[in-house]
C-alpha positions in Angstrom: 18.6 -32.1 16.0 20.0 -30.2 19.0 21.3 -26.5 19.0 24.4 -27.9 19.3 24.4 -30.0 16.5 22.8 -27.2 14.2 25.9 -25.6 14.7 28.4 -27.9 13.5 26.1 -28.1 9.8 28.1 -29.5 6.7 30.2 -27.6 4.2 28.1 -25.3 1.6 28.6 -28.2 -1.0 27.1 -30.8 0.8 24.2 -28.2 1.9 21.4 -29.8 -0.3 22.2 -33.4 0.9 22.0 -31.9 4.5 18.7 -30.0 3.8 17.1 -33.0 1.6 17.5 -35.4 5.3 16.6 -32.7 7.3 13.2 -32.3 5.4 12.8 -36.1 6.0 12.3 -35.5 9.4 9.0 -35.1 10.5 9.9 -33.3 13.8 10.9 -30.3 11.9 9.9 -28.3 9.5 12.6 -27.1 7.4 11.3 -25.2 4.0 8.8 -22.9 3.4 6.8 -25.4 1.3 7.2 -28.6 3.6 9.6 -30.3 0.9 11.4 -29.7 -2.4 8.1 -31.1 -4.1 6.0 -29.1 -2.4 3.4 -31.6 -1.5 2.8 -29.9 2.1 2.8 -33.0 3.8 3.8 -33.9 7.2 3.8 -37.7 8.4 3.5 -36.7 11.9 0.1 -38.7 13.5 -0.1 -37.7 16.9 -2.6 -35.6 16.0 -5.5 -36.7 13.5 -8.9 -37.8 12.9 -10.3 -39.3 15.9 -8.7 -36.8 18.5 -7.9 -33.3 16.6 -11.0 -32.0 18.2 -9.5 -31.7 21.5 -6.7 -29.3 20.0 -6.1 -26.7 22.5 -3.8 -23.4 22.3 -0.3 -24.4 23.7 1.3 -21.3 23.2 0.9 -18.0 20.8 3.9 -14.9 20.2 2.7 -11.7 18.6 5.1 -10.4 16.0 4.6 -6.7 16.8 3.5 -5.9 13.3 0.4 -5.7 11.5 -0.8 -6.1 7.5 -0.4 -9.4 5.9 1.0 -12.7 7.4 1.5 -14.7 4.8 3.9 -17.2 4.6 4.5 -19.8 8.3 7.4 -20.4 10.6 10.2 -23.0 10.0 11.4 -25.4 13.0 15.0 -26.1 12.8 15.9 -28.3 15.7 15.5 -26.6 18.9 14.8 -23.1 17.2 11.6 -22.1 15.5 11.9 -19.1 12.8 9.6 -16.7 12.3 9.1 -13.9 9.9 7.1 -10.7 9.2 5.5 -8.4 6.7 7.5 -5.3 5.8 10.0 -4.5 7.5 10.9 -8.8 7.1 11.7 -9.0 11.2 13.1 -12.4 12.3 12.8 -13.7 15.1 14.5 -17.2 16.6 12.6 -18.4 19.3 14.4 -21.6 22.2 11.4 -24.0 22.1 13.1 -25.3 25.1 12.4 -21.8 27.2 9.2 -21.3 26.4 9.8 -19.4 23.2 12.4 -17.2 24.6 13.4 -14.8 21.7 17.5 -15.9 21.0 17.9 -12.9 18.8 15.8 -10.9 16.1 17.0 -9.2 12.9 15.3 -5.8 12.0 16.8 -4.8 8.9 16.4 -1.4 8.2 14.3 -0.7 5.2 13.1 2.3 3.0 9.7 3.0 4.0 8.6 4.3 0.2 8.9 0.7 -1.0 5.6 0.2 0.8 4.1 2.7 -2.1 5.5 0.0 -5.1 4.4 -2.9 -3.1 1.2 -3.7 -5.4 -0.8 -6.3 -3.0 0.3 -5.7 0.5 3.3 -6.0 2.7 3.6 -9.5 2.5 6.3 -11.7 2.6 6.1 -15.4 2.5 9.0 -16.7 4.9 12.5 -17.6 5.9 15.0 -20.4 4.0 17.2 -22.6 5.6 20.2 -24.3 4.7 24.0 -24.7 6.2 23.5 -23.6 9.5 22.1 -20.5 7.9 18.5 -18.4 7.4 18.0 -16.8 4.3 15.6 -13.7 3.9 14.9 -11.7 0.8 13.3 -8.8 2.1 10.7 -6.6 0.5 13.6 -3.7 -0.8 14.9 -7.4 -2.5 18.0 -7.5 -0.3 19.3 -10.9 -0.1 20.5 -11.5 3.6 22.6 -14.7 4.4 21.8 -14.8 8.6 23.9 -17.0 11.3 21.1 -19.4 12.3 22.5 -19.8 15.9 23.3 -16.0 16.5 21.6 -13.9 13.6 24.8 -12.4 12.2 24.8 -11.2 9.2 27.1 -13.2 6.7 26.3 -11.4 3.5 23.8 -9.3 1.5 23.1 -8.2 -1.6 20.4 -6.3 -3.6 18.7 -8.4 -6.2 16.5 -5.3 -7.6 15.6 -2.0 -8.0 12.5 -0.7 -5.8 13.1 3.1 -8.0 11.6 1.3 -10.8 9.0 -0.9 -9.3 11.0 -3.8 -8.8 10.2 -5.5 -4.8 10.5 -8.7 -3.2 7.4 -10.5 -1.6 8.7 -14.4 -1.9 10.6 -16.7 -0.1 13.7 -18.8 -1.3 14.9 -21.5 -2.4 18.0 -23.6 -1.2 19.3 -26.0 -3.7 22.8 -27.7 -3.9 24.8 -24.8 -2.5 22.7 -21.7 -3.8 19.7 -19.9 -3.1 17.2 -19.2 -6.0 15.7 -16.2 -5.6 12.5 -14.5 -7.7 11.1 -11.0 -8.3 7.9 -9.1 -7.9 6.5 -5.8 -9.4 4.8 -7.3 -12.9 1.9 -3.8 -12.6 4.8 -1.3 -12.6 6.2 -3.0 -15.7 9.1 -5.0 -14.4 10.9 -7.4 -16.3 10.9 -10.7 -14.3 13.6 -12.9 -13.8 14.8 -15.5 -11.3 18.5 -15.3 -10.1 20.8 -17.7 -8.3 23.1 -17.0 -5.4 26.5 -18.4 -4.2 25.2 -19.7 -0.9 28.4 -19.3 0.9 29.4 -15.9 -0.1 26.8 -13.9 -1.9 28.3 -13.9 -5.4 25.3 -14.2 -8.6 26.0 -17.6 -10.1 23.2 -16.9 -13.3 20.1 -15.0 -14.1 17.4 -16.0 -16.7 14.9 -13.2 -17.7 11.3 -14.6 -18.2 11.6 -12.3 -21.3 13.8 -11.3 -24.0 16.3 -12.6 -26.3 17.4 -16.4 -25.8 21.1 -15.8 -24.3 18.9 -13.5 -21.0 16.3 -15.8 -21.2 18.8 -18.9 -20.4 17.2 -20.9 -23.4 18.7 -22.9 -26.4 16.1 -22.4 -28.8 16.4 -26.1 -30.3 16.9 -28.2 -27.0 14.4 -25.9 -24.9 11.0 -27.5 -25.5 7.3 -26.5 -25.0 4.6 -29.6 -25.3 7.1 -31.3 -26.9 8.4 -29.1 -29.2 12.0 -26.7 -29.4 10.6 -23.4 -29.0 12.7 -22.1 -31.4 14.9 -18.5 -32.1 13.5 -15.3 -30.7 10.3 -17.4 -29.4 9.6 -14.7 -26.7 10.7 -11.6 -28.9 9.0 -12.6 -32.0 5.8 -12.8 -29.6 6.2 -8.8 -28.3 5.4 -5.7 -30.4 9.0 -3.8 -30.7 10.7 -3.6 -27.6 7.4 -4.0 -25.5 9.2 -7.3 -23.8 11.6 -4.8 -21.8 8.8 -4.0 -19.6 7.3 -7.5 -20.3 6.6 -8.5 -16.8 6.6 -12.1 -16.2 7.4 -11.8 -12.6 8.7 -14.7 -10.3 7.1 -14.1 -6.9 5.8 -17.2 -6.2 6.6 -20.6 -5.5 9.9 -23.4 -6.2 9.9 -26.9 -6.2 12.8 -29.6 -6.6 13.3 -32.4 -8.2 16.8 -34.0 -7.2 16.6 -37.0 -9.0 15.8 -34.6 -12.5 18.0 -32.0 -10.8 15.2 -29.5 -12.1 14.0 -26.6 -10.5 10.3 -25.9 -11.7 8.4 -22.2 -10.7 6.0 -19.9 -12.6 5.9 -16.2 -14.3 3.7 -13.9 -14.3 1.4 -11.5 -16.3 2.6 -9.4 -18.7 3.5 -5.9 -18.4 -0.2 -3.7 -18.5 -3.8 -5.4 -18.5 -4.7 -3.5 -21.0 -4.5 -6.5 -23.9 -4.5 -4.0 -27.0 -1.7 -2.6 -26.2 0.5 -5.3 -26.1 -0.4 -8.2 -29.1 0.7 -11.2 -29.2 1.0 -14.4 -26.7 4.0 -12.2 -24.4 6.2 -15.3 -23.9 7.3 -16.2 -21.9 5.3 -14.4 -19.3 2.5 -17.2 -17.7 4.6 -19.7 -17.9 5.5 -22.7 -16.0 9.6 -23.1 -16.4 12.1 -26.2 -16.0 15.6 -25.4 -15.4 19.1 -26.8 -14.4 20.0 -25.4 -11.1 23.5 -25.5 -11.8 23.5 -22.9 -15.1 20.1 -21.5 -15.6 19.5 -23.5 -18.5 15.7 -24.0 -19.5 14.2 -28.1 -20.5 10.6 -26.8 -21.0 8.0 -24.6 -20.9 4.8 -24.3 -20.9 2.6 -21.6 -21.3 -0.9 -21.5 -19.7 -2.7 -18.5 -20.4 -1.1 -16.7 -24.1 -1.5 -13.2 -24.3 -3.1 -13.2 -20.7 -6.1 -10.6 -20.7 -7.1 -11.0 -17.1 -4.1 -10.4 -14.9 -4.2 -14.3 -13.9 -0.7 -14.5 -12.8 1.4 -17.8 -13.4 3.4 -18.5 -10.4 1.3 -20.6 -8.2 3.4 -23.7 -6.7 3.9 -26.7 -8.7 3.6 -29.9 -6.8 5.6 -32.5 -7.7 4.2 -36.4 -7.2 4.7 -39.8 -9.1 1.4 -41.4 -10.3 0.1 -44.3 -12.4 -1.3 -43.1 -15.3 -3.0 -45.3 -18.2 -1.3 -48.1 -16.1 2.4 -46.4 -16.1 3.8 -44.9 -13.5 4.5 -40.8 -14.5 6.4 -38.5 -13.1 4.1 -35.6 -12.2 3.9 -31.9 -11.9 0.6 -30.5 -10.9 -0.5 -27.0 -11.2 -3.4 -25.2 -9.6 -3.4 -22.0 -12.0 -4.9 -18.6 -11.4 -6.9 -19.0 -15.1 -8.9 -21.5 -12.8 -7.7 -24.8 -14.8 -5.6 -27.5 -13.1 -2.5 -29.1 -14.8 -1.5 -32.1 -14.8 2.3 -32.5 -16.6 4.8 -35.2 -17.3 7.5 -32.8 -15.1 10.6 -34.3 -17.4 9.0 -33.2 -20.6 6.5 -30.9 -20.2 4.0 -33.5 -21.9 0.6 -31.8 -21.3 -1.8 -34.4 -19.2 -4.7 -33.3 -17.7 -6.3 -29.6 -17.7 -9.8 -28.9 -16.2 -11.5 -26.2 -13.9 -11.3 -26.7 -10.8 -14.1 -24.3 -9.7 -17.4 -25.1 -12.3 -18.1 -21.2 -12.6 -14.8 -20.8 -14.4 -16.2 -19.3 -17.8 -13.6 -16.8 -19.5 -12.4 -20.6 -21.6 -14.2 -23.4 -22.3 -11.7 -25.9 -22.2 -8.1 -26.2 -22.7 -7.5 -28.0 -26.3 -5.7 -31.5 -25.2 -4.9 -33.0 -29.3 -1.8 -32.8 -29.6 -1.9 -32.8 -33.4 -3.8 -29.4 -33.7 -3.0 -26.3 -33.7 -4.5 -24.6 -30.5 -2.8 -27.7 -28.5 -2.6 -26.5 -24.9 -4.2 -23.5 -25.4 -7.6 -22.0 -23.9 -10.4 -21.4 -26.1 -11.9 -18.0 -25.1 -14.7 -17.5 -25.0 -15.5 -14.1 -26.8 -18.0 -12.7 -24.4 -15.2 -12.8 -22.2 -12.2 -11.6 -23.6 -11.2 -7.9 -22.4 -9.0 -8.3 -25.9 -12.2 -8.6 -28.0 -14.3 -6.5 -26.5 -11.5 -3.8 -26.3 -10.3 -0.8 -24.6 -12.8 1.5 -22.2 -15.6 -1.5 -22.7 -16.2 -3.0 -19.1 -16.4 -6.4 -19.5 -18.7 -8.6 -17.3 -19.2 -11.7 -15.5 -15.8 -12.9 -15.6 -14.9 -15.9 -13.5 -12.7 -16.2 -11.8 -12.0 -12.9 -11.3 -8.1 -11.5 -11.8 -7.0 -12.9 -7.9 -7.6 -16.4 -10.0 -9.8 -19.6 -9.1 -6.3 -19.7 -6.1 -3.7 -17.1 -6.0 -0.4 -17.5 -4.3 -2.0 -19.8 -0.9 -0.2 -23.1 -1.3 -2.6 -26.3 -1.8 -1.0 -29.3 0.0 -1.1 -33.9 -1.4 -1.4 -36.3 1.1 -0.2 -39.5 -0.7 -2.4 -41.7 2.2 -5.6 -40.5 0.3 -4.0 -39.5 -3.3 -5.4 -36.3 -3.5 -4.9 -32.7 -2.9 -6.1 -30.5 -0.7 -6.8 -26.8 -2.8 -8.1 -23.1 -0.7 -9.6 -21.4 -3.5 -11.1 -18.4 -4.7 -15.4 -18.6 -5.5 -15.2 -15.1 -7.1 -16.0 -13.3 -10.5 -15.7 -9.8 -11.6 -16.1 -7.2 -14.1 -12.8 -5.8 -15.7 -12.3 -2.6 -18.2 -9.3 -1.8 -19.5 -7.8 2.0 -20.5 -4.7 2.5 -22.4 -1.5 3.6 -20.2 1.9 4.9 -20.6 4.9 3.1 -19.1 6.9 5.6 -16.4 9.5 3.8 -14.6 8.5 3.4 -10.5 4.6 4.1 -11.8 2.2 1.8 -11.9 1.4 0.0 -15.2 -2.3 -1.3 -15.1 -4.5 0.2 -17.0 -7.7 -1.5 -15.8 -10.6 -0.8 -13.8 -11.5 -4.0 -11.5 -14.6 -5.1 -9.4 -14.8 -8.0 -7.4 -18.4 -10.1 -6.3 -18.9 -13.4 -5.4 -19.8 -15.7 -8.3 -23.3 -15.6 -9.1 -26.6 -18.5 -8.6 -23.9 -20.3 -6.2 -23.7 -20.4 -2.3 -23.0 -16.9 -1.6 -20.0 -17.4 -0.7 -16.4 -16.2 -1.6 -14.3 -19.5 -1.2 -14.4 -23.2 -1.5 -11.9 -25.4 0.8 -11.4 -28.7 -2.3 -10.1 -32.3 -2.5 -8.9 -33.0 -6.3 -8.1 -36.1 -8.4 -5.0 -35.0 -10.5 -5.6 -37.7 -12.7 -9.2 -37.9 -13.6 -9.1 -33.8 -13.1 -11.9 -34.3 -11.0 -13.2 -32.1 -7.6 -13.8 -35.2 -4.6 -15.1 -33.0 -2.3 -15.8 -29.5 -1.5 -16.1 -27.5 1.5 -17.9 -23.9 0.9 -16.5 -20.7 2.8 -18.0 -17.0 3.5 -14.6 -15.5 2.1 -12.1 -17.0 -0.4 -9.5 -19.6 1.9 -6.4 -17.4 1.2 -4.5 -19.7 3.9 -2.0 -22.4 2.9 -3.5 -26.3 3.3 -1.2 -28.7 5.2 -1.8 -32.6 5.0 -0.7 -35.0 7.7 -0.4 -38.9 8.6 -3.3 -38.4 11.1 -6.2 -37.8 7.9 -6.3 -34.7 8.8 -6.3 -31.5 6.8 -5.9 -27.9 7.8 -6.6 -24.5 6.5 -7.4 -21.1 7.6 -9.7 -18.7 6.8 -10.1 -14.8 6.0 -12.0 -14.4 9.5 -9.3 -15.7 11.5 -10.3 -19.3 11.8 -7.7 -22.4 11.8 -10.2 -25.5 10.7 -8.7 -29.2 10.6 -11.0 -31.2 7.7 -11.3 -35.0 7.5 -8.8 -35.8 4.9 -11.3 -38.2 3.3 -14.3 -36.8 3.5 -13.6 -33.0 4.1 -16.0 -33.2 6.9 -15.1 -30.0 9.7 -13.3 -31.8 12.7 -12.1 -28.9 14.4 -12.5 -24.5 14.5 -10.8 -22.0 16.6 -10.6 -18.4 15.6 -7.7 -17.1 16.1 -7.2 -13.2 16.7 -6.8 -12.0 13.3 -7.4 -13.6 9.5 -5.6 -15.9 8.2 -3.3 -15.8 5.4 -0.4 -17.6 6.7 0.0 -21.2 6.2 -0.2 -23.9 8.3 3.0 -26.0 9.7 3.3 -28.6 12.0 6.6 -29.9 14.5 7.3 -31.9 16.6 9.2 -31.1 20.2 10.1 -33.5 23.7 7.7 -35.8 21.8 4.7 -33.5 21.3 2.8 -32.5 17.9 2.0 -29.4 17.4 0.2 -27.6 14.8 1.1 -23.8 14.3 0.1 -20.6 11.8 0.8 -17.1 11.2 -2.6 -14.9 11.4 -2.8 -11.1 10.2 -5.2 -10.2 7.6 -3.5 -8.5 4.7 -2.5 -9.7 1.1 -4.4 -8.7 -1.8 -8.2 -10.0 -0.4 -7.9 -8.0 3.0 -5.8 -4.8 1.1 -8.7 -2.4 2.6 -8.1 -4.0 5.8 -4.3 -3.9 6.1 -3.8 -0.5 3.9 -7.2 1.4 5.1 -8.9 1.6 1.7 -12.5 2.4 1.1 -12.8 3.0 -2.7 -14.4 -0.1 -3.8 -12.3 -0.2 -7.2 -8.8 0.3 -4.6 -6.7 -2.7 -4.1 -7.0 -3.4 -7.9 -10.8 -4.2 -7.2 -10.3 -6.1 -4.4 -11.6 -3.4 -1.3 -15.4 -3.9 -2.9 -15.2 -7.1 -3.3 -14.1 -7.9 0.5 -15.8 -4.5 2.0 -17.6 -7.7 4.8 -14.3 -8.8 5.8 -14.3 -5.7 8.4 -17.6 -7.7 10.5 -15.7 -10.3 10.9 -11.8 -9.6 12.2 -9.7 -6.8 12.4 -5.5 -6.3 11.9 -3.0 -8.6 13.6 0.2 -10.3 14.3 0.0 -12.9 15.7 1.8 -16.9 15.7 -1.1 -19.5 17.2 0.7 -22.7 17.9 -2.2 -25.6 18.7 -1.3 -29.3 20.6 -3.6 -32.1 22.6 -4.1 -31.1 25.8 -1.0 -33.1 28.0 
């Protein structure tokens, strides 16, 4: 698609059929997440097995601003869009000229939201839809943006950053709105998601994560989870008083698509304070993964993974959306690659629970997630005592917990490749001890009230991180790569067998899709946290991704912190990263040589 013909996009109603054919075409790169289902897939072969280790640097742009790059560029015809940490700068780049900047955006921004921002600058990239860019910066202004000129069409403030509430996600186009999330679950935040008029601004509905059943979007006999209606006042009848006000339950993550359903599917987080004794109960519907209508709000099913969470393993990791044979019928899939450490297999129309099993073996805190459906604890973890925070109680410090509260894979997207079946998973190799203290609720304070340290997992490789290939079926690791540091960079799959990651050190590695075997390294000048895209332009294939060290792993690096316990535990924890790279922000884009 041409500049020209960007310019002349469909009416806001037809946006999603536009979008949905836009994503079909492998030359660009059009969503955050690759595709509504999120399988981070690209069918572009140029590059892959037999020839990605000739890759060479084709081209690089440096942002101008350091901390955390999470998030990648989009490519949308001609133009390629790309975003930074606070304070959210766009830029749109001519890939015709040599990635002449067209215009930039540099929204002006309080610097004291920095202070409520709890894991880093970050912000995980740019929408488009209709001929427009959409950017929900980190004070959670919504900003509609010309795609051609960088105008500003509309704005509007989706939170308040006085009382905690911030922005660190990206959006999601759908039909003709955006869907838009909310972070700031340790200052006590009430989560919700929220959908936008895409044309003019104007709020369309809202559905709390917490609450009574009108905010929450839910009919409590219609609304299901495994199988059954949840029922009146499900998530206040699960809160002590009023404690679901400052419930948490935050939406920063991921959205996925299913047109054919017409059902958005995304993830909330934990619930408001770590410390466990001070709010009983399973906290619905914090830690949940959510089906809605895109057109009202309205919730199909839930389904929540970790009940009254007592490790901070946040919810909202991307759910991938693929159709498999199961038990010799084809299924309709969700699969979720949770913080807790377990991966989910669902039936994505009804929440039908399939598989559930670690994907890392030093998982411990549960010993298995209870799969008969005619008992009692169906879908739910069994703890195990020695490590439950709850159990153990306040001011013990609790030991030898794996994973530790950044999960078994926090926020980095995995990627599917439906050539090999499986999917490709950065994780987390890291356990910690955790003690919790009892804490008042102050609106704009944090809301913790634990004490966190961070080590890799004991008697394994030393290391941090494992790069994974996983059967979603037989819930099964294929293969497993071992890194230094956890692999906080998003996976990308293409045509070509090829895999590609990043790591904490700064290095962009392509993996055989079959046999995870390392085809390719460059480090490039900072970590990586950003994840990998691919485009192509005048017939070429490149390969590009974001790299600044930041995000909640490199906090001491990005925010200067020494205290080991800083950065909710995570400064100890990553203290080595500072031997191996240092801050940046910078855009690597990779080809085969011409």
């Amino acid at each position: 698609m041409s500049a020209a013909t960007l310019a002349c996009a469909t009416a806001p109603a037809l946006a999603n059929d536009e979008l949905q054919q836009m994503m079909e075409d492998p030359t660009q790169w059009v969503i955050q997440t690759g595709d509504y289902a999120n399988t981070r897939y690209s069918e572009l072969d140029q590059i892959n097995r037999d020839n990605v280790g000739d890759l060479q640097v084709a081209w690089t742009f440096s942002t101008g601003v350091l901390r955390g790059h999470e998030g990648g560029p989009l490519v949308v015809g001609d133009i390629m869009y790309v975003h930074t940490p606070f304070p959210n700068n766009v830029f749109a780049l001519d890939l015709n000229d040599n990635g002449r900047i067209l215009w930039r955006y540099e929204p002006q921004q309080d610097p004291n939201v920095i202070a409520v921002m709890c894991c880093d600058t970050v912000n995980r990239g740019v929408a488009y839809a209709n001929n427009t860019i959409f950017l929900h910066q980190a004070d959670t202004t919504v900003v509609a943006l010309d795609a051609m000129t960088g105008e500003v069409k509309w704005s509007v403030k989706n939170g308040d950053p006085s009382i905690g509430e911030t922005n660190t996600a990206t959006v999601l186009p759908v039909k003709d709105m955006v869907i838009v999330g909310i972070s700031g679950g340790e200052y006590g935040v009430r989560g919700h998601v929220t959908a936008y008029d895409m044309e003019t601004g104007e709020l369309r509905w809202r559905a709390y994560s917490t609450g009574p059943d009108e905010e929450m979007l839910v009919d409590p006999e219609r609304t299901t989870h495994l199988g059954e209606p949840i029922g009146e006042n499900s998530s206040l009848d699960s809160w002590e008083g009023d404690q679901w006000q400052i419930g948490g339950g935050t939406t920063w993550g991921w959205y996925s698509y299913d047109p054919e359903l017409d059902l958005i599917y995304y993830g909330t987080g934990n619930p408001g304070t770590w410390n466990p004794a001070q709010r009983p109960g399973d906290n619905r519907w914090s830690m949940t993964i959510m089906a809605r209508d895109p057109d009202d709000g309205m919730a199909r099913w839930f389904y929540q993974k970790t009940p009254h969470d007592e490790w901070d393993y946040d919810g909202v990791n991307e759910n991938i959306l693929v159709d498999k044979e199961i038990d010799g019928e084809m299924r309709q899939l969700l699969v979720n690659f949770d913080r807790n450490g377990f991966a989910y297999t669902l039936d994505r129309a009804t929440g039908e629970l399939l598989v559930a099993e670690k994907f890392d073996p030093v998982v411990n805190w549960a010993t298995h997630v209870d799969m008969d459906p005619e008992s009692e604890t169906y879908g739910r973890p069994m703890v195990v005592p020695e490590f439950s925070t709850a159990q153990n109680g306040e001011d013990v410090n609790t030991t030898g917990i794996c994973p530790a509260a950044l999960g078994t894979k926090d926020q980095q997207p995995a990627s599917y490749s439906p050539r090999t079946g499986l999917f490709y998973v950065p994780t987390n190799h890291v356990c910690m001890d955790y003690e919790p203290f009892r804490v008042s609720y102050t609106a704009g304070q944090p809301f913790v009230g634990a004490t966190l340290s961070m080590y890799p997992a004991p008697d394994s490789h030393g290391g941090m991180g494992n790069f994974i290939a996983w059967d979603a079926v037989e819930g099964e690791i294929v293969w497993s790569v071992p890194e230094k540091f956890s692999v906080w960079s998003g996976a990308l799959a293409t045509a070509g067998d090829v895999v590609f990651y990043g790591t904490l050190e700064g290095f962009l590695k392509a993996v055989d899709a079959e046999t995870g075997e390392e085809l390719y390294s460059f480090k490039t000048p900072s970590g990586i946290i950003g994840n990998v895209m691919t485009y192509e332009h005048d017939g070429r294939q490149y390969v590009a991704v974001l790299s600044g060290i930041g995000g909640w792993a490199g906090i001491g690096l990005a925010a200067g912190l020494t205290n080991p316990t800083d950065g909710l535990g995570a400064v100890g924890g990553y203290a080595a990263l500072s031997d191996y790279t240092a801050l940046g922000g910078q855009l690597t884009v990779f080809a085969l040589p011409e």
